[in-house]
ROGU-461852 format. One record per residue (C-alpha): residue number from 0; residue in three letters; chain; z, y, x. Coordinates in nm, 3 decimals. Example, Ala and Ser with C-alpha at 12.3 -4.5 7.8 and 13.67 -1.06 7.14 Angstrom:
0;ALA;A;0.780;-0.450;1.230 $
1;SER;A;0.714;-0.106;1.367 $
end
This chain:
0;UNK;A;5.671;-4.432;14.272 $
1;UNK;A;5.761;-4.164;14.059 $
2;UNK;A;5.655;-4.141;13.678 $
3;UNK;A;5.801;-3.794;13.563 $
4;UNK;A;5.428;-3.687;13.409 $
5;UNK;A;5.498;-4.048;13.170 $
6;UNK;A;5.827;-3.975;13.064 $
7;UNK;A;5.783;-3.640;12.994 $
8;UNK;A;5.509;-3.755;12.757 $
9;UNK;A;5.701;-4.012;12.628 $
10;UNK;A;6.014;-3.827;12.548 $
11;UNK;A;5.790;-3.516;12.389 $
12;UNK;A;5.614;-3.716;12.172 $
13;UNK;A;6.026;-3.840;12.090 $
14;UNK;A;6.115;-3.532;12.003 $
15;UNK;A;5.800;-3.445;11.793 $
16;UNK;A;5.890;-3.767;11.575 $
17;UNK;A;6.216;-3.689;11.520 $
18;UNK;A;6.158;-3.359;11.440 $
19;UNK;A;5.877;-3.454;11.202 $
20;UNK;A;6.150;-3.663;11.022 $
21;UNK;A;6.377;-3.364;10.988 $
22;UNK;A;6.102;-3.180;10.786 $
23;UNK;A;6.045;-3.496;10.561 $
24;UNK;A;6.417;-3.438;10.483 $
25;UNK;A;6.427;-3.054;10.441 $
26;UNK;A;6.105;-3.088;10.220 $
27;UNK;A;6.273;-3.351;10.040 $
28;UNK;A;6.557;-3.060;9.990 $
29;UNK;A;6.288;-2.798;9.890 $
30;UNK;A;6.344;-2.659;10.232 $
31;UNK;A;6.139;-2.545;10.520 $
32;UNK;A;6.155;-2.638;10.912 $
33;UNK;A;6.132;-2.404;11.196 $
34;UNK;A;6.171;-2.518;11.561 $
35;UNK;A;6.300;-2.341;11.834 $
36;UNK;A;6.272;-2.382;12.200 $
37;UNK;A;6.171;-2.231;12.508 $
38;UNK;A;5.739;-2.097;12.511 $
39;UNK;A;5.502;-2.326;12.616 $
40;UNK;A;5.547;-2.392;12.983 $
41;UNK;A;5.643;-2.657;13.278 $
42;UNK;A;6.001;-2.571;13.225 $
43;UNK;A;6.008;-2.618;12.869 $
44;UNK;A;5.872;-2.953;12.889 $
45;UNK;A;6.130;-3.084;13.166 $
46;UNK;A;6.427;-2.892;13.010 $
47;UNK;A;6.366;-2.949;12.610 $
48;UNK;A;6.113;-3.239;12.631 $
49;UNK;A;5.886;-3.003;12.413 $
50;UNK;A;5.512;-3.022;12.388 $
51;UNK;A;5.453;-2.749;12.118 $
52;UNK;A;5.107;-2.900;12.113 $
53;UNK;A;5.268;-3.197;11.953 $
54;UNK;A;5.472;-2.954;11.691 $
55;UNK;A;5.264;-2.817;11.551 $
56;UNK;A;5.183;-3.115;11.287 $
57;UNK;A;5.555;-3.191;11.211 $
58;UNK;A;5.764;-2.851;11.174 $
59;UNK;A;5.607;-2.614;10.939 $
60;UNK;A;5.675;-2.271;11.157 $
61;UNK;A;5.796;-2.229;11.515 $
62;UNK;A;5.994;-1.970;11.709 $
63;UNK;A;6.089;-1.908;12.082 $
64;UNK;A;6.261;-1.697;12.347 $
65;UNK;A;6.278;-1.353;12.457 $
66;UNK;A;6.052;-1.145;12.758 $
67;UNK;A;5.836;-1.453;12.792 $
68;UNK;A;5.499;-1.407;13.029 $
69;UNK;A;5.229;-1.341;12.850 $
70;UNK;A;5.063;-1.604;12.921 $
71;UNK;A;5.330;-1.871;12.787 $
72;UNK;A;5.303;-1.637;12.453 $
73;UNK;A;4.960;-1.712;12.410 $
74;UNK;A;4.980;-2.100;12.526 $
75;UNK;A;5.272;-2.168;12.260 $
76;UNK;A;5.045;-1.968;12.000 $
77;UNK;A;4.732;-2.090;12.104 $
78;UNK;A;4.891;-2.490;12.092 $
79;UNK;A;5.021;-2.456;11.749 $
80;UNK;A;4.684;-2.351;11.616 $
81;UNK;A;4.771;-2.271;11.201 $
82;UNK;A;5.154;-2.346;11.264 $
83;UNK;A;5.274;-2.003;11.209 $
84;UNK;A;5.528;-1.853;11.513 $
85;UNK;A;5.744;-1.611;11.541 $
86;UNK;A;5.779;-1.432;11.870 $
87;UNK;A;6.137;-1.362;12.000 $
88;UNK;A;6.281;-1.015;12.087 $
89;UNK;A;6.630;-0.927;12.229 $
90;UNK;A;6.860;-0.655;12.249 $
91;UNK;A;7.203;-0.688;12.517 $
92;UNK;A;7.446;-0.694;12.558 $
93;UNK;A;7.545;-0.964;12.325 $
94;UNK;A;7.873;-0.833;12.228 $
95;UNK;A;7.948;-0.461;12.144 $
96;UNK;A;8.270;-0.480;12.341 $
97;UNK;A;8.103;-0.577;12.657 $
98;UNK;A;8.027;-0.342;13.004 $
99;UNK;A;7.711;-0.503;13.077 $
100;UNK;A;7.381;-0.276;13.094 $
101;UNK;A;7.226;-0.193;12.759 $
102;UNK;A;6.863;-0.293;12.711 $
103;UNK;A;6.710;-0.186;12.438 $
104;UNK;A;6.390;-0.373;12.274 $
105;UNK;A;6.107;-0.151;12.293 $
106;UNK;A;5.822;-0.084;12.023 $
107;UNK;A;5.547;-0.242;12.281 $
108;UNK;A;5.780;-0.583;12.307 $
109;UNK;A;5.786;-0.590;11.913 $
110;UNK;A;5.420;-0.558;11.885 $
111;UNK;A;5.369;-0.789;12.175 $
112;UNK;A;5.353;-1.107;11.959 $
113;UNK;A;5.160;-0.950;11.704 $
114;UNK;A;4.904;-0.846;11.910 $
115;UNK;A;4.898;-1.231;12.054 $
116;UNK;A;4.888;-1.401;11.730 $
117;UNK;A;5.258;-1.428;11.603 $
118;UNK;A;5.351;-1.347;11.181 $
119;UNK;A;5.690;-1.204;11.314 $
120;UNK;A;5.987;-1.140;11.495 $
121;UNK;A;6.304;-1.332;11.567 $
122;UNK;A;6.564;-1.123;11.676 $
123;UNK;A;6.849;-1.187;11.871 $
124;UNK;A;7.172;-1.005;11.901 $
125;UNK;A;7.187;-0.808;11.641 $
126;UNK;A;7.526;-0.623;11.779 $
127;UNK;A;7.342;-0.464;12.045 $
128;UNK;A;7.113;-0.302;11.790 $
129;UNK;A;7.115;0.075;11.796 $
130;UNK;A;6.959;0.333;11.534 $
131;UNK;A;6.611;0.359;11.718 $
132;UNK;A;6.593;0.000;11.775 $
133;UNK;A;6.623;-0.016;11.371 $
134;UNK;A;6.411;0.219;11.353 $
135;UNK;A;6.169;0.078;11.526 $
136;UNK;A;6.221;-0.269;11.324 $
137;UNK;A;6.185;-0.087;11.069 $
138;UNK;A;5.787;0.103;11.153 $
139;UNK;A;5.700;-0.274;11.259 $
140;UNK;A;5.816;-0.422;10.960 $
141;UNK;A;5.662;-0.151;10.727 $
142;UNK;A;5.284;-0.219;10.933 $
143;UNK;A;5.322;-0.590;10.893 $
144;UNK;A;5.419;-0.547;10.481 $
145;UNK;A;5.159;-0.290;10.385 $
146;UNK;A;4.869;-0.463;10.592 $
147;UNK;A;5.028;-0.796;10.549 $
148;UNK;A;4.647;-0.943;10.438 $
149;UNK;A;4.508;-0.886;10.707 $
150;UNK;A;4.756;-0.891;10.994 $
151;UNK;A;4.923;-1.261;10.830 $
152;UNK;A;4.533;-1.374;10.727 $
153;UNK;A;4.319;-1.190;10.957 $
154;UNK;A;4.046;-1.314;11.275 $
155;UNK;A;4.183;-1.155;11.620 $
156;UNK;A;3.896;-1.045;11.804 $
157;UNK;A;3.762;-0.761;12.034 $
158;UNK;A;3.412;-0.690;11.878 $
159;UNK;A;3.270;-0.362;11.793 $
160;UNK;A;3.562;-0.197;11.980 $
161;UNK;A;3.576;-0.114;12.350 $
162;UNK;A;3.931;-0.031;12.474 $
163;UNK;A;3.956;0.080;12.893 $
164;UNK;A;4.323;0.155;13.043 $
165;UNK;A;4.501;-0.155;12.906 $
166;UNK;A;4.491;-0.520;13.011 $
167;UNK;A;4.244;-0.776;12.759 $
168;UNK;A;4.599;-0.896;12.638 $
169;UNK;A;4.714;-0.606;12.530 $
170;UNK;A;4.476;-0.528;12.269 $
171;UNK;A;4.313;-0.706;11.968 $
172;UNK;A;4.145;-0.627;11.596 $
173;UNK;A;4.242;-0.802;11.308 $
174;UNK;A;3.951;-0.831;11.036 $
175;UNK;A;3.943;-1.057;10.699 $
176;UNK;A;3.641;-1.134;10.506 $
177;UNK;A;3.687;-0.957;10.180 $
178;UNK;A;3.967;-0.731;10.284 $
179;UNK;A;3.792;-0.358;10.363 $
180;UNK;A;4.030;-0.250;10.625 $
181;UNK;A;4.045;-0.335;10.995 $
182;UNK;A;4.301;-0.251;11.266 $
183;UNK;A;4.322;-0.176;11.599 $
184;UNK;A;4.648;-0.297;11.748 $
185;UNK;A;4.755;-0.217;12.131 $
186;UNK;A;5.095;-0.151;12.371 $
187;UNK;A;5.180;-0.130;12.679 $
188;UNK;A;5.434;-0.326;12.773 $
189;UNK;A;5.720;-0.228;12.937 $
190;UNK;A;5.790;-0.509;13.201 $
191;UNK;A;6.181;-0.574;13.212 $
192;UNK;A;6.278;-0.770;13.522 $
193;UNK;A;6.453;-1.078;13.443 $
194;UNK;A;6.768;-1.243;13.620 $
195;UNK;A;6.622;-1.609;13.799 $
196;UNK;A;6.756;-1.833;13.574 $
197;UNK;A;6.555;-1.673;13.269 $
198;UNK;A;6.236;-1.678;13.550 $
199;UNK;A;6.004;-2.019;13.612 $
200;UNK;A;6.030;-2.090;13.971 $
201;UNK;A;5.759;-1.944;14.166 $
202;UNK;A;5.693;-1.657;13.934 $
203;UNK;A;5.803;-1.285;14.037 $
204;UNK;A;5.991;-1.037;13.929 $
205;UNK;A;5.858;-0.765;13.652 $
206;UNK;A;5.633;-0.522;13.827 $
207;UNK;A;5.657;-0.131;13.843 $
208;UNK;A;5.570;0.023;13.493 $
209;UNK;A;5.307;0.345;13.475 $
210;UNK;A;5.188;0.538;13.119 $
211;UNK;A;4.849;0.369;13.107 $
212;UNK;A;4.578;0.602;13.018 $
213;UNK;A;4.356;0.487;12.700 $
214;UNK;A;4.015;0.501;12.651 $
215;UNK;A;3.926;0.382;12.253 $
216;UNK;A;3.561;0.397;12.140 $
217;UNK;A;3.475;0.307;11.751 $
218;UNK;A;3.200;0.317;11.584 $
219;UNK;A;3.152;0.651;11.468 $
220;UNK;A;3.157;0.636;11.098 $
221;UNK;A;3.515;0.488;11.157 $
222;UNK;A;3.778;0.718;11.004 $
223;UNK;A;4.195;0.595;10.920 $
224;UNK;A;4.521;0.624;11.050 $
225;UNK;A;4.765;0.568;11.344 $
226;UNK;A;5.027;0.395;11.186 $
227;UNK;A;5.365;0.512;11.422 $
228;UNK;A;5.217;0.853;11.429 $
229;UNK;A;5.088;0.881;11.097 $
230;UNK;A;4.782;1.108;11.258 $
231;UNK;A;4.480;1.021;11.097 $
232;UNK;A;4.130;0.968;11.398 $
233;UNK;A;3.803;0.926;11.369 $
234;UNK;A;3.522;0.731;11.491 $
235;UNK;A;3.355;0.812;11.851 $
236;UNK;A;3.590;0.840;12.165 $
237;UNK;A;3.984;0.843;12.147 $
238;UNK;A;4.197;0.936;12.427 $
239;UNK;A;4.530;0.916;12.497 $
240;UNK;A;4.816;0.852;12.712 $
241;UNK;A;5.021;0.523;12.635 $
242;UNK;A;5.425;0.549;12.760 $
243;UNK;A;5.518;0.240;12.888 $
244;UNK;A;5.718;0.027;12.623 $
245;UNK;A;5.515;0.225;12.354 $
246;UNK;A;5.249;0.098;12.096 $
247;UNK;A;4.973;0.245;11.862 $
248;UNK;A;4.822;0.073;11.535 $
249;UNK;A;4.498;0.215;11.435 $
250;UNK;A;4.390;0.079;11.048 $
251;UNK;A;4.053;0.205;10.878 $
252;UNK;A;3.819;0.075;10.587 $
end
């Protein structure tokens, strides 16, 4: 008789307590608590007895990984409701001296998280880092900070727009009641296979990546911005071609 499903409930709900006692004692210090573990999966329960369902009352933001499936993204989101997350990114190799292949984080894995929900990045390996991954930090960071009211605060949704070429995922709006802008967020992810041990068993390797060709249609008394580009649109029909691993950010009042 096996009773795997009750342990691992048993020993995530462990973990949540404990860790809700670690934030009593950082609060106690003026201090905040962030928890970090794998995304919200099968493997993450059995290997770090997390539920992030069950963290999201006792740590007061979360973090995670790096290339996670989509779909884990918007579990661990979706499961810590208000908890606010931030979405790990990662640059290789891990130490400047090393031969290994260089992979660089692209704009559309940045925006990835955003897109799904997440107030920010965690970055990892910093020594890897080259000018246009700073660079591109540095346009994400800058969209987050000057829109931060309604990209922190905002609804996600997908009303009013209608976006063809991408995937539902890959595409949302952010709106806030008493805030007069809106934007339209979107990438196309550039799909980076990962070695098996980073992989849940059963799931495949990263699929073949294509420029994905965008179809955007506003309202036509919509006028703004693309943020990377700096081109200002407006309303009606938008075209365009989308590189793989690249992003756009549309904002209008």
């Amino acid at each position: 008789m096996s009773f795997s499903t009750e342990w691992l409930d048993f020993m995530s709900g462990r973990v949540a307590a404990v860790t809700g006692l670690f934030r009593n004692i950082a609060h106690d210090m003026g201090k905040r608590l962030t928890y970090y573990t794998g995304y919200q999966s099968d493997r993450t329960l059995r290997m770090y007895s997390t539920d992030w369902r069950k963290m999201a009352s006792v740590i007061d933001s979360g973090s995670a990984g790096y290339y996670p499936p989509i779909e884990q993204l918007r579990a661990t989101i979706d499961a810590l409701g208000d908890t606010p997350f931030l979405a790990g990114v990662m640059s290789e190799p891990d130490k400047p001296t090393s031969r290994e292949h260089f992979r660089s984080i692209p704009l559309s894995e940045m925006m990835m998280g955003i897109v799904a929900g997440a107030k920010g990045l965690l970055v990892f390996n910093l020594p890897a880092v080259d000018g246009g991954m700073f660079h591109r930090f540095s346009q994400v960071s800058a969209l987050l900070a000057d829109h931060e009211d309604l990209l922190y605060h905002g609804r996600r949704h997908q009303a009013g727009v209608r976006v063809t070429g991408l995937p539902s995922h890959a595409w949302t709006v952010f709106e806030r009641e008493g805030t007069p802008e809106k934007a339209l967020t979107l990438y196309n992810r550039l799909e980076i296979p990962l070695p098996d041990y980073m992989r849940d068993p059963g799931t495949k390797a990263a699929p073949g990546n294509a420029p994905a060709e965008v179809t955007v249609e506003f309202d036509r008394s919509v006028e703004g911005v693309e943020h990377f580009s700096g081109a200002a649109f407006a309303g009606g029909r938008l075209t365009f071609k989308l590189e793989p691993g690249d992003a756009a950010a549309y904002i209008w009042r």
